[in-house]
FITILO-976121 format. One record per residue (C-alpha): residue number from 1; residue in one letter; x, y, z negated. Coordinates in Angstrom, 3 decimals. Each point is the difference from the previous one (the first is absolute). Example, Ala and Ser with C-alpha at 12.3 -4.5 7.8 and 13.67 -1.06 7.14 Angstrom:
FITILO-976121
> 1_A_12.300_-4.500_-7.800
> 2_S_1.370_3.440_0.660
END
This chain:
FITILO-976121
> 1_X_70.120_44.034_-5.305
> 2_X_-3.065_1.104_2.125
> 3_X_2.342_1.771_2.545
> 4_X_2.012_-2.848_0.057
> 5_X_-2.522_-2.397_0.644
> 6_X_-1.997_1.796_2.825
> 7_X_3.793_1.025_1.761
> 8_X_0.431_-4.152_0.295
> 9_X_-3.063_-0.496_1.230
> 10_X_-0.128_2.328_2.758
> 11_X_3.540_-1.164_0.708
> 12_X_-1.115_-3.475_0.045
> 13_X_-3.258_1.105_2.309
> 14_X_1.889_1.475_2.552
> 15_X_2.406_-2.800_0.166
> 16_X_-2.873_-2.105_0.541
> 17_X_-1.426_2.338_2.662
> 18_X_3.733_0.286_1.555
> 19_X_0.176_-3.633_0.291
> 20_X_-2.830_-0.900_1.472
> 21_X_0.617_-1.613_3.746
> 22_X_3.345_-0.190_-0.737
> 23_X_2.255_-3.269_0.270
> 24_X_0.529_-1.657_-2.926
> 25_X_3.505_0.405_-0.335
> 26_X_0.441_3.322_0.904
> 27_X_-2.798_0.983_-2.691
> 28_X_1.475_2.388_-3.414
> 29_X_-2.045_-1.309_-2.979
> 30_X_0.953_1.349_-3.931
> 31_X_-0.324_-1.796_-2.746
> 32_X_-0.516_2.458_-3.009
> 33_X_-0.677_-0.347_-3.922
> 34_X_-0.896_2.831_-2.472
> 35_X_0.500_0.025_-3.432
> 36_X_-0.050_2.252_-3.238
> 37_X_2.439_-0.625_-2.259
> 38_X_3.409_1.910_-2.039
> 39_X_2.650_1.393_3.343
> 40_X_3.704_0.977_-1.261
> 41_X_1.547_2.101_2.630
> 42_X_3.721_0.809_-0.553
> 43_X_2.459_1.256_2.664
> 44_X_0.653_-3.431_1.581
> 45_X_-3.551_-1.771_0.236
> 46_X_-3.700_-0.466_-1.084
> 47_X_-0.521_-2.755_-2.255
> 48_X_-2.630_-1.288_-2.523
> 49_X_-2.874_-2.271_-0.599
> 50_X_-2.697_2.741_2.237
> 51_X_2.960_-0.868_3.067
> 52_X_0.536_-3.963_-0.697
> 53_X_-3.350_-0.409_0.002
> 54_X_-1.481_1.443_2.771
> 55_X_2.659_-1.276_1.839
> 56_X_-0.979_-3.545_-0.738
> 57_X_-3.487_1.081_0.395
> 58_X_1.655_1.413_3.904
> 59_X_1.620_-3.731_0.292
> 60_X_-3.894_-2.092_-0.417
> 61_X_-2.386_2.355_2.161
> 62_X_-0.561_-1.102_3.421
> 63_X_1.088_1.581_2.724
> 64_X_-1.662_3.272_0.491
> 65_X_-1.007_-0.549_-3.568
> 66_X_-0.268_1.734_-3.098
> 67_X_0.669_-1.375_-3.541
> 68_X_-0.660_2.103_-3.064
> 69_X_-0.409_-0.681_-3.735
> 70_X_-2.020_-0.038_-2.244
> 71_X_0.536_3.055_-1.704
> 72_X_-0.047_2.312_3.515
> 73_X_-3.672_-2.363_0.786
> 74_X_-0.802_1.589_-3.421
> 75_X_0.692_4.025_1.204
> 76_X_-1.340_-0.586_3.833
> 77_X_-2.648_-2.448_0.123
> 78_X_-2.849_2.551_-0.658
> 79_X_1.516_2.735_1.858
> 80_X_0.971_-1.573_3.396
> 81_X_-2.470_-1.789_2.321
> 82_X_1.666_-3.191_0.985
> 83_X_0.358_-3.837_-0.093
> 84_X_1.559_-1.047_-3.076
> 85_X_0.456_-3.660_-0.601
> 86_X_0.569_-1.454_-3.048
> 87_X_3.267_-2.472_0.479
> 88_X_0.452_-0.694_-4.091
> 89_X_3.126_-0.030_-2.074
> 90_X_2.813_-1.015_1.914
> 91_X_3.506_-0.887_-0.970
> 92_X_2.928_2.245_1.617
> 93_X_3.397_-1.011_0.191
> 94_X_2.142_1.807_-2.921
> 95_X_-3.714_1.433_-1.670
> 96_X_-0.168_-1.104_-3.570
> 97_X_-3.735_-0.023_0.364
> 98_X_-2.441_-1.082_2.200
> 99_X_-1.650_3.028_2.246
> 100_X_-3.521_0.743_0.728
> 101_X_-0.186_0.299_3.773
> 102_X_-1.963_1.413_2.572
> 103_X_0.024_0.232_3.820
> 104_X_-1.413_2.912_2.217
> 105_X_-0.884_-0.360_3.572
> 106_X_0.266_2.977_2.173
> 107_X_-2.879_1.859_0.552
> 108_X_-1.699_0.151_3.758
> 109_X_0.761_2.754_2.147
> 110_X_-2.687_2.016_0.919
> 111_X_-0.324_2.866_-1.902
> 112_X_0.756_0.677_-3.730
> 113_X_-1.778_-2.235_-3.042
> 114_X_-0.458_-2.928_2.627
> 115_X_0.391_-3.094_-1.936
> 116_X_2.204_-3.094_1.477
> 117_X_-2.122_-2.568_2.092
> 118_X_-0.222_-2.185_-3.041
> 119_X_-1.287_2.392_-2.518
> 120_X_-3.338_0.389_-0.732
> 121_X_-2.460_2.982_-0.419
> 122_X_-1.422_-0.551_-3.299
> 123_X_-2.592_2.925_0.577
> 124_X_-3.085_-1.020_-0.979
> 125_X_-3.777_0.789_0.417
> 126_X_-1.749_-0.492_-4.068
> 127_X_-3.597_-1.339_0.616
> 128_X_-3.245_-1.175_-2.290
> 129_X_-1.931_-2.507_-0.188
> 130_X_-3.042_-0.816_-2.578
> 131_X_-0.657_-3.823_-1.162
> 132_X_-3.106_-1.040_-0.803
> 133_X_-0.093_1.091_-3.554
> 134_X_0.846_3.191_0.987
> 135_X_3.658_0.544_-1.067
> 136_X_1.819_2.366_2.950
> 137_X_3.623_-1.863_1.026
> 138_X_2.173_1.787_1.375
> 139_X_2.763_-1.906_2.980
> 140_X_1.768_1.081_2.867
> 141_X_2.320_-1.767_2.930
> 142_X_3.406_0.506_1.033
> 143_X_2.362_-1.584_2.554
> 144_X_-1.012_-1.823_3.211
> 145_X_-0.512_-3.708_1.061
> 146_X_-1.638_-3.148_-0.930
> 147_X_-2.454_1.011_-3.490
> 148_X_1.381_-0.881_-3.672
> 149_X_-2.111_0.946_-2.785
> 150_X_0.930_-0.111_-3.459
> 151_X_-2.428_-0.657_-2.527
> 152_X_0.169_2.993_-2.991
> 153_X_1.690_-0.053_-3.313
> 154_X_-0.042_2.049_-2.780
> 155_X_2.418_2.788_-0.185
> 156_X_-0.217_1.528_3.901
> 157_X_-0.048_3.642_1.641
> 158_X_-0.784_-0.142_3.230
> 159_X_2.239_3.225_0.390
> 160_X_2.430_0.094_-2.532
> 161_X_1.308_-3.875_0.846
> 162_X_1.625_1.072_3.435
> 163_X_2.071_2.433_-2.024
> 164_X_1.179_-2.220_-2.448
> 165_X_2.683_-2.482_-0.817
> 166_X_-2.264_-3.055_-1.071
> 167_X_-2.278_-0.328_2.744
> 168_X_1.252_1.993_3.431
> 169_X_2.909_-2.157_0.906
> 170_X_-2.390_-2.556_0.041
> 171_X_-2.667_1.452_1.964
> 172_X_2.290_1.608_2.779
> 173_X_1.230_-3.242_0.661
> 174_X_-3.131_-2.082_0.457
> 175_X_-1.252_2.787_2.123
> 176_X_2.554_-0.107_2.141
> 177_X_-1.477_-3.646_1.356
> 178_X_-3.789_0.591_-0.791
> 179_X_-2.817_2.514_-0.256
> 180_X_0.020_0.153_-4.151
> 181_X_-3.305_0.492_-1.741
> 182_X_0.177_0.955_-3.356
> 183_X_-2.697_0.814_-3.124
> 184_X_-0.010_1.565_-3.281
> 185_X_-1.928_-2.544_-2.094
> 186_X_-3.073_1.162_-1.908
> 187_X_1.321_2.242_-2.919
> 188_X_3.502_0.776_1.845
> 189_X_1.346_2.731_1.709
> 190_X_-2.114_1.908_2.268
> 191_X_-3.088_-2.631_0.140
> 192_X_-2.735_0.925_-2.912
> 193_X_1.736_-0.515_-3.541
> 194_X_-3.212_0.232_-2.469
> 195_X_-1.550_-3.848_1.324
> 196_X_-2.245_-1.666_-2.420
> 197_X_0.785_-3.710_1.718
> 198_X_3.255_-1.194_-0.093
> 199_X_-0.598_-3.356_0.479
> 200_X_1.809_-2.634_2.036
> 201_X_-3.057_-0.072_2.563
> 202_X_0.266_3.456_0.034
> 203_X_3.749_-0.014_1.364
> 204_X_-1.030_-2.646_2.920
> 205_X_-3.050_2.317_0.984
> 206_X_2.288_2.966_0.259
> 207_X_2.354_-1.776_2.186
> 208_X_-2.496_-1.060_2.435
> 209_X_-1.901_3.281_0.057
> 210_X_3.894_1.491_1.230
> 211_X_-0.223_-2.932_2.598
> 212_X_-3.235_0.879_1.082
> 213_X_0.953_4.083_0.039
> 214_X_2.766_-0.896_2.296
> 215_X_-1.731_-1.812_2.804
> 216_X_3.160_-2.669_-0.128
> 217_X_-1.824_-3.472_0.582
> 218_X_3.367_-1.976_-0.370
> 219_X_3.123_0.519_-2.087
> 220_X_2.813_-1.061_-2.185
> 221_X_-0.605_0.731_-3.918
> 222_X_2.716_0.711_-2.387
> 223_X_-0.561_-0.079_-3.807
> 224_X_2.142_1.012_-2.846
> 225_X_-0.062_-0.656_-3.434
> 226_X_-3.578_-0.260_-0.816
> 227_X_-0.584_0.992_3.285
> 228_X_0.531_-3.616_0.782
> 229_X_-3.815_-1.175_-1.753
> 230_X_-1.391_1.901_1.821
> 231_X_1.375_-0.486_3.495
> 232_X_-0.434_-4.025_-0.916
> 233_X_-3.484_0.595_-0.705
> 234_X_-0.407_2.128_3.134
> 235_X_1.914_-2.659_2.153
> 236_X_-2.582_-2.674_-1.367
> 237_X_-3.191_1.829_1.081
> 238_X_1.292_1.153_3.458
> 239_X_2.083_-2.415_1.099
> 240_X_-0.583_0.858_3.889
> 241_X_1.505_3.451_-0.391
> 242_X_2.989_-0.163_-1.685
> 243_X_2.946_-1.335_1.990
> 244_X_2.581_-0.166_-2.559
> 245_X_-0.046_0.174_-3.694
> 246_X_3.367_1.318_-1.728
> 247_X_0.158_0.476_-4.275
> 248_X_2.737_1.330_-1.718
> 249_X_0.691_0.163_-3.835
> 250_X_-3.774_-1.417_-0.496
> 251_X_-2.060_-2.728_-2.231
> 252_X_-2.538_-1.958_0.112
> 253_X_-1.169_0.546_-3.507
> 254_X_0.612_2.937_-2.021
> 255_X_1.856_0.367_-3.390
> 256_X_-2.824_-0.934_-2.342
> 257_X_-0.676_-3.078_2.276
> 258_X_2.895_-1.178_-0.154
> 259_X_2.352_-1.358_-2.913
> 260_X_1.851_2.205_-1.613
> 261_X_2.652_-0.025_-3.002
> 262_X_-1.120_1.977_-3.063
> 263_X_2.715_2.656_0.751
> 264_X_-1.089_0.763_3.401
> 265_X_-3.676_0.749_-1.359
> 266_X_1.659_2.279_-2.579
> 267_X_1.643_1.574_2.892
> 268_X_-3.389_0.702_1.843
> 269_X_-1.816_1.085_-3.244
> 270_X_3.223_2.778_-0.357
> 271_X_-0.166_0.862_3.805
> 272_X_-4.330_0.890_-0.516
> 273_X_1.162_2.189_-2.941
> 274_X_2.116_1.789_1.753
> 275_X_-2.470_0.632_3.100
> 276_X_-2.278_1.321_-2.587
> 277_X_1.753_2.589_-1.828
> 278_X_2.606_0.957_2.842
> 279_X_-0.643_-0.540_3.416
> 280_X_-1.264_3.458_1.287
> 281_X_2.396_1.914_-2.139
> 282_X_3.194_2.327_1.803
> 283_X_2.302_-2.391_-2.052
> 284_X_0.840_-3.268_2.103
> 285_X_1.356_-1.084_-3.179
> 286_X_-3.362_-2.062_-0.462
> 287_X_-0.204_-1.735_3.735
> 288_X_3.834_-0.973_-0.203
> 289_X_-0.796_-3.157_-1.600
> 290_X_-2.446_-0.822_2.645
> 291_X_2.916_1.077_2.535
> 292_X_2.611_-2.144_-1.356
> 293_X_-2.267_-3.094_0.591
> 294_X_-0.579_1.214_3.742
> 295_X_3.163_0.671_0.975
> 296_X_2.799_-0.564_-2.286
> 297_X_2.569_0.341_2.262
> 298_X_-0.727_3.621_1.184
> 299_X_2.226_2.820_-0.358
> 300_X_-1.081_3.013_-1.893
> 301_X_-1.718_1.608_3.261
> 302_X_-2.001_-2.705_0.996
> 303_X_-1.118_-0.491_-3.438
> 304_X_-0.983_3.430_-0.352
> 305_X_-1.887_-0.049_3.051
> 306_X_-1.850_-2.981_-1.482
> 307_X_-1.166_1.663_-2.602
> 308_X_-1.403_2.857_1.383
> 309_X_-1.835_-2.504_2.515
> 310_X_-1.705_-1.397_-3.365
> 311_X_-0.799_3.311_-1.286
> 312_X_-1.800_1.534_3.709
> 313_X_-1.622_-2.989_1.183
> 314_X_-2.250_-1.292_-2.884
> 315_X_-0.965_1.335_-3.541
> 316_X_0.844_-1.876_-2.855
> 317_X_-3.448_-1.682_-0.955
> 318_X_-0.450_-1.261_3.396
> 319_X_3.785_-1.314_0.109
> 320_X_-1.072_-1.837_-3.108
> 321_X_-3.279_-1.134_1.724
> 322_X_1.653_-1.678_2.895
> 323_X_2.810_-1.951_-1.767
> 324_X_-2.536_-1.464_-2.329
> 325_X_-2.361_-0.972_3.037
> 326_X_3.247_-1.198_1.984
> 327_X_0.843_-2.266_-2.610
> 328_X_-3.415_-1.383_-0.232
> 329_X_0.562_-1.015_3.891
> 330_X_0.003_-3.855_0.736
> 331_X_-0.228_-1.181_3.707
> 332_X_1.674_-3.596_-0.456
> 333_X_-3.579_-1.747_1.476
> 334_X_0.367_2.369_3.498
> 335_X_3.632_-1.142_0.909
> 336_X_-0.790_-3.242_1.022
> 337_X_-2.832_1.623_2.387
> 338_X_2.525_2.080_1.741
> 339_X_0.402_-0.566_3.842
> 340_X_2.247_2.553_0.938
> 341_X_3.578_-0.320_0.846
> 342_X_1.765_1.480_-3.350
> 343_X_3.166_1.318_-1.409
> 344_X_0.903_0.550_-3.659
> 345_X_2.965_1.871_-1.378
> 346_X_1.066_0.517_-3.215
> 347_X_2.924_1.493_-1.790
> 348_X_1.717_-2.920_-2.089
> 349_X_0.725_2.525_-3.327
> 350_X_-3.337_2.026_0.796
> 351_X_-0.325_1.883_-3.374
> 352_X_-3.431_0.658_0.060
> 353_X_-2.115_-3.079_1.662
> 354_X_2.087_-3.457_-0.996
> 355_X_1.249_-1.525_2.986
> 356_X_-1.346_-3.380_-1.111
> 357_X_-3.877_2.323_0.945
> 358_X_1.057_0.613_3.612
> 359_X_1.608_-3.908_0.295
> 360_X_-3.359_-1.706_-1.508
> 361_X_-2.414_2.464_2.403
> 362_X_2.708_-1.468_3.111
> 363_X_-0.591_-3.146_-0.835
> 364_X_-3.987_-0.045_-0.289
> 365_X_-0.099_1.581_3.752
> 366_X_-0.200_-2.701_2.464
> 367_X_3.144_0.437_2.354
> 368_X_0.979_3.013_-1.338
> 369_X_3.894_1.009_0.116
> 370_X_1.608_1.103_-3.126
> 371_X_3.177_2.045_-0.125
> 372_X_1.709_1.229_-3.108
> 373_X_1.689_3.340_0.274
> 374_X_3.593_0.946_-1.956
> 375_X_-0.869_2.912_-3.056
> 376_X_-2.338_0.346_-2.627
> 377_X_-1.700_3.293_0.766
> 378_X_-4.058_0.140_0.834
> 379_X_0.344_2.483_1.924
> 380_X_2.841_-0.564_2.594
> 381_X_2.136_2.506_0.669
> 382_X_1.816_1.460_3.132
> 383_X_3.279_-1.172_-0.687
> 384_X_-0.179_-3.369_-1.752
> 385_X_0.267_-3.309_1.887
> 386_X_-3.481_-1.247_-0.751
> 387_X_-1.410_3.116_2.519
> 388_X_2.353_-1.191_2.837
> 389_X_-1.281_-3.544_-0.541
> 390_X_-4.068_0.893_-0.529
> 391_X_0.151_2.391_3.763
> 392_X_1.964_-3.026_1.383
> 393_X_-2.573_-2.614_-1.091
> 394_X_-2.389_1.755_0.857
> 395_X_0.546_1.354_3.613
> 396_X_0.763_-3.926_0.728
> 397_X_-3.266_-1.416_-1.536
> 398_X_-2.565_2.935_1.755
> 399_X_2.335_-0.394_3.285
> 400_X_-0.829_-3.932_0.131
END
């Protein structure tokens, strides 16, 4: 599959190299689609689901396009340095099921390993900061352009997110428009993990001490999930420097602020016990629960991936620490004081924060847009429709 792969793009780069300057018309441009799947060869003809499919897969790129599933995405992603976009399940004529699709563009010629002119360089330089209290964060910057800052949440790696399936697709792409910053929150990842204060106030300071570190004076701010608190809070007490305020998945109040059926509190008291006596162990057994309610729509891999990102980027007792002190979160009195143009996404089935949390924190913003997304994972994944629909929002609102 890797051979494959790499022979289609360097046929589809030097194409694209061939063609350039010439007319229109007179221009040779493939179309081609990969697949993995059963072949039957006999002395006649090649036939079988691995050949129907990629030829459908052949019959939707563009031209000078590639098109492969999901389950080559799977074998190459991590092994060959290009472009992949996520174009979701797609229907194909005489395919039972839908297919997972994804599109390569060619890679620039100019020597090997150049990515294509829309990729982006996710290379990044890790550096510290210390807030006042003396906690050490750790952030770093990727991508070029106009500055968006997101606000830290719990369960980060500064370095092991751009390797994996639940956060890079989503930072490639909003680097591609915009210089990224991003933090591991107190306790997280590679910013100090034994803090004493985890308190609300705490979370704001942090994110202003990153501002500060930076040397940006005026930005866009993204929040998600709790993430969103804080980035209200922020947006309330320096309303000249942020330019655009965008929260997905988030709430206004947290769980035990808000009201709640007695099953769901039986369902939190269950998760805590389970953080306790399981989180750090080799066994994902334990953080599966905690998985299902971030993303239960994602395959084995992903899911897999998820758990390991529990189990390296925060110990147990602090994981416990900052879901209790998230659900003690209530911002409802700052809405009305925010002044900055605001977007609000959430995903209509989310299975983690109700969707009636991200509609009520919408509606207390003055002005603010709200947009509800298609799926019911927290966590949006690569391939679902509510990703497409969050990076098209999005570029639209911060482009206005």
């Amino acid at each position: 599959m890797i051979n494959a792969t790499e022979c289609a793009v360097e046929v589809q780069t030097i194409m694209a190299v061939r063609n350039e300057g010439i007319p229109a018309h007179r221009r040779m441009q493939f179309r081609i689609g990969i697949n993995l799947g059963d072949v039957i060869h006999d002395e006649t003809r090649i036939y079988g689901d691995g050949i129907n499919i990629a030829a459908r897969l052949e019959s939707i790129a563009e031209p000078g396009g590639i098109c492969i599933s999901r389950q080559v995405f799977d074998q190459v992603n991590r092994t060959i340095k290009a472009d992949f976009q996520a174009l979701g399940p797609r229907s194909l004529k005489n395919i039972a099921q839908p297919v997972d699709v994804f599109a390569i563009a060619p890679t620039a010629r100019g020597g090997p390993g150049v990515s294509p002119a829309n990729a982006v360089d996710l290379t990044q330089e890790i550096r510290f900061c210390t807030v006042c209290d003396g906690v050490q964060l750790a952030y770093s910057m990727i991508g070029q352009g106009p500055p968006l800052i997101k606000t830290g949440n719990w369960m980060t790696h500064l370095e092991y997110d751009l390797e994996s399936p639940i956060w890079r697709h989503l930072y490639r792409e909003l680097a591609k428009d915009h210089t990224l910053v991003r933090y591991d929150a107190r306790g997280n990842g590679l910013s100090d993990r034994a803090v004493d204060d985890i308190s609300f106030d705490a979370l704001v300071n942090d994110l202003e001490s990153v501002i500060d570190a930076t040397g940006i004076t005026r930005f866009a701010l993204l929040g998600i999930s709790q993430g969103c608190a804080v980035s209200i809070a922020y947006a309330v007490r320096h309303p000249e420097r942020v330019s655009h305020l965008v929260l997905y998945g988030g709430f206004s109040q947290g769980s035990n602020k808000r009201a709640r059926t007695a099953a769901e509190k039986e369902e939190e008291a269950a998760m805590s016990t389970l953080m306790r006596v399981g989180w750090g162990k080799e066994n994902p057994a334990f953080r599966q629960l905690f998985t299902s309610q971030f993303m239960p729509g994602a395959t084995k891999e992903q899911a897999d991936w998820f758990n390991e990102l529990q189990r390296i980027s925060v110990a147990g007792d602090m994981a416990i620490r900052i879901m209790r002190a998230a659900s003690e979160t209530d911002v409802t009195a700052l809405l009305p004081q925010v002044r900055v143009p605001t977007l609000v996404l959430h995903a209509r089935d989310d299975a983690r924060v109700p969707f009636e949390a991200g509609r009520r924190m919408a509606a207390g913003i003055p002005g603010a847009r709200f947009v509800r997304l298609q799926g019911r994972n927290h966590l949006f994944l690569e391939t679902e429709p509510a990703f497409g629909q969050f990076m098209e929002q999005t570029r639209s609102f911060l482009a206005s």
